[in-house]
C-alpha positions as CSV (number, residue, x, y, z in Angstrom):
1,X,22.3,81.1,-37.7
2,X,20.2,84.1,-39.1
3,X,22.1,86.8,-40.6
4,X,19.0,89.0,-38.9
5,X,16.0,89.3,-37.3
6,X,14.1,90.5,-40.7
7,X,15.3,87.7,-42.8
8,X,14.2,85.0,-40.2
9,X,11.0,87.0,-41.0
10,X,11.0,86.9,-44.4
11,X,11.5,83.2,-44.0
12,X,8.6,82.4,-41.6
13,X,6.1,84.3,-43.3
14,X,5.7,81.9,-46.2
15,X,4.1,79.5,-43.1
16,X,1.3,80.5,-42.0
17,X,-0.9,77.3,-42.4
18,X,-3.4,75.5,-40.4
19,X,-1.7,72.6,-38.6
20,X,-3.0,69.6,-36.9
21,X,-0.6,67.6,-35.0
22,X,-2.1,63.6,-33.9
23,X,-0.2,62.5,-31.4
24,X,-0.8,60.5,-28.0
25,X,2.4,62.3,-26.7
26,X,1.9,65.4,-24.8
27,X,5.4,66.4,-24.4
28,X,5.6,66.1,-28.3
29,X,3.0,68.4,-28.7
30,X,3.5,70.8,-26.6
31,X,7.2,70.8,-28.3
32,X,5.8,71.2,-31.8
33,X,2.8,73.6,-30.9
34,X,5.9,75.6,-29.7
35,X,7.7,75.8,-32.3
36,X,4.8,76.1,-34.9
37,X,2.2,77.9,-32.8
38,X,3.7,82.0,-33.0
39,X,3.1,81.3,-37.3
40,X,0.6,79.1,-37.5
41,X,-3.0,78.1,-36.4
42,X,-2.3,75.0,-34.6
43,X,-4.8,72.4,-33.3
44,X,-4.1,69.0,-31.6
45,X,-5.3,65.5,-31.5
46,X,-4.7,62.6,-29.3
47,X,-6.5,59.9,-30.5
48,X,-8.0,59.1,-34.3
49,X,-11.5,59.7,-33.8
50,X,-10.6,62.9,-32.2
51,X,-8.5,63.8,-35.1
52,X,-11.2,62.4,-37.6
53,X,-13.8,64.9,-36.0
54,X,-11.0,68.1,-36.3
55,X,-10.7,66.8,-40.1
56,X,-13.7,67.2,-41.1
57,X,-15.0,70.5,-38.8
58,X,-11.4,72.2,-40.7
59,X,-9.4,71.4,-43.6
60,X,-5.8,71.8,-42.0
61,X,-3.3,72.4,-44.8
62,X,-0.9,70.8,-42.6
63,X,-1.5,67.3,-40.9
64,X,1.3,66.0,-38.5
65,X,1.0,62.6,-37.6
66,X,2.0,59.8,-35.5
67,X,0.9,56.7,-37.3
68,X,0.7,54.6,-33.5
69,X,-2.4,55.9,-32.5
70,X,-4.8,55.0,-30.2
71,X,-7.9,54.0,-32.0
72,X,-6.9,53.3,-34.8
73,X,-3.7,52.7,-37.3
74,X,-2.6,56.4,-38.9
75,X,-1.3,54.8,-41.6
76,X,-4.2,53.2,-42.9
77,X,-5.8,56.4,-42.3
78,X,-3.4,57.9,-44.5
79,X,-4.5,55.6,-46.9
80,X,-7.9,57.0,-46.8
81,X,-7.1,60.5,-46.9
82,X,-5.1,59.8,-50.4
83,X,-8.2,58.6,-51.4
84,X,-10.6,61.3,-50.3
85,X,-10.9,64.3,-53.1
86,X,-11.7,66.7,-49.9
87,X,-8.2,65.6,-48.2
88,X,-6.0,64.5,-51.0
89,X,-4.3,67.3,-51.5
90,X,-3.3,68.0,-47.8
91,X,0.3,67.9,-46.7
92,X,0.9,64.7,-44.5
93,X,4.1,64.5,-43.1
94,X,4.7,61.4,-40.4
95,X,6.8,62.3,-36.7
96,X,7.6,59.4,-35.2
97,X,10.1,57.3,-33.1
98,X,9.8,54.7,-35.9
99,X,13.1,54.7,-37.3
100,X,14.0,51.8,-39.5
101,X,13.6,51.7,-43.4
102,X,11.0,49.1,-43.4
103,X,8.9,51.8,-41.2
104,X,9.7,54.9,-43.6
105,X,8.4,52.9,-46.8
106,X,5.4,51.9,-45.2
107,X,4.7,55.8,-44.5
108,X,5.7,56.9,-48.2
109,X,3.9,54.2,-49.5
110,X,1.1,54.9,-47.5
111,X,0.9,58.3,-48.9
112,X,3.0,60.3,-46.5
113,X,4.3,63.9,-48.1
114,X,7.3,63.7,-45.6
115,X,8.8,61.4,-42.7
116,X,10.6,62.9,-39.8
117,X,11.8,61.0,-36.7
118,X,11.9,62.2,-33.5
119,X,13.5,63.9,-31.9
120,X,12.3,66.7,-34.1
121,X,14.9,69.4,-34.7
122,X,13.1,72.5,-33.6
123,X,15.2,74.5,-35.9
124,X,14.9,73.2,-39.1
125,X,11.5,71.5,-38.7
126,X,9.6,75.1,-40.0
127,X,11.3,75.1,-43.0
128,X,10.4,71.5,-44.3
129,X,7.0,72.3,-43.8
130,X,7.8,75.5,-45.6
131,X,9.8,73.8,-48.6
132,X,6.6,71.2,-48.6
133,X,4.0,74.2,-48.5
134,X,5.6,75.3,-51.8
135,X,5.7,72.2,-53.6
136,X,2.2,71.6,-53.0
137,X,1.4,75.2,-54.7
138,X,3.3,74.4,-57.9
139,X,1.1,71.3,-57.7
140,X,-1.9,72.6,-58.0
141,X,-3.7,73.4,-60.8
C-alpha cells in the first residue's frame, strides 16, 4: 500500500502514454481502460484490421495485445511491427489467457517487450508499463 496520496502521484505521472489495447474481450477492456484510462490516452481495438487502421492514423507508445485475434494472428503481426522502422520501437507487451511456456516464447520471440497473463493485476499492471516506459527511453538514441 501507498504510504500517501502524493507518492502514488509521483509514481503515476511517469505514465502518461498513448495506449492501444487489441482485444476481442470487452470485459478485458473495459478492465484495462479502467485502470489505465485516468493517466493515459487510451484507445481500443477488437479486431486486427481495426487495430491496423488505429496504428497507422496514431503512433501509440503503448500497444496491448492479445495475439488471438480475429482477423488475423497478433503474433505474426508482432513480427511485422519489429520490422517496421515507424513501429519498431513501440512497447508491445502481450495480455493473454495463454499461459504455458511454449506460448510465452513464441511472444518473446515474436518480438513482444513484455507477457502478462490474465487475470491482469490491476495494481501492479501500471507500473510494468511504467518500468518498460523507462527502459525504452534509455534505449533511445
Amino acid at each position: 500500500m501507498y504510504k500517501s496520496e502524493q507518492a502514488k502521484e509521483r509514481d503515476m505521472r511517469d505514465m502518461r502514454n498513448t495506449i492501444l489495447i487489441v482485444t476481442p474481450d470487452a470485459t478485458e477492456q473495459r478492465r484495462l481502460m479502467k485502470c489505465l484510462g485516468p493517466r493515459n490516452r487510451v484507445t481500443w481495438a477488437a479486431r486486427l484490421d481495426e487495430a491496423k487502421a488505429q496504428i497507422a492514423q496514431q503512433q501509440p507508445d503503448i500497444l496491448l495485445l492479445e495475439p488471438d485475434l480475429p482477423g488475423g494472428d497478433g503474433l505474426d503481426w508482432v513480427r511485422q511491427l519489429r520490422h517496421d522502422p515507424a513501429t519498431r520501437a513501440m512497447i508491445i507487451v502481450c495480455v493473454t489467457h495463454r499461459a504455458t511456456v511454449r506460448d510465452k516464447v513464441a511472444g518473446f520471440r515474436a518480438g513482444v517487450d513484455d507477457y502478462i497473463v490474465q487475470p491482469v493485476d490491476l495494481e501492479t499492471f501500471p507500473y510494468r508499463l511504467i518500468l518498460l516506459t523507462r527502459i525504452a527511453r534509455i534505449r533511445q538514441p
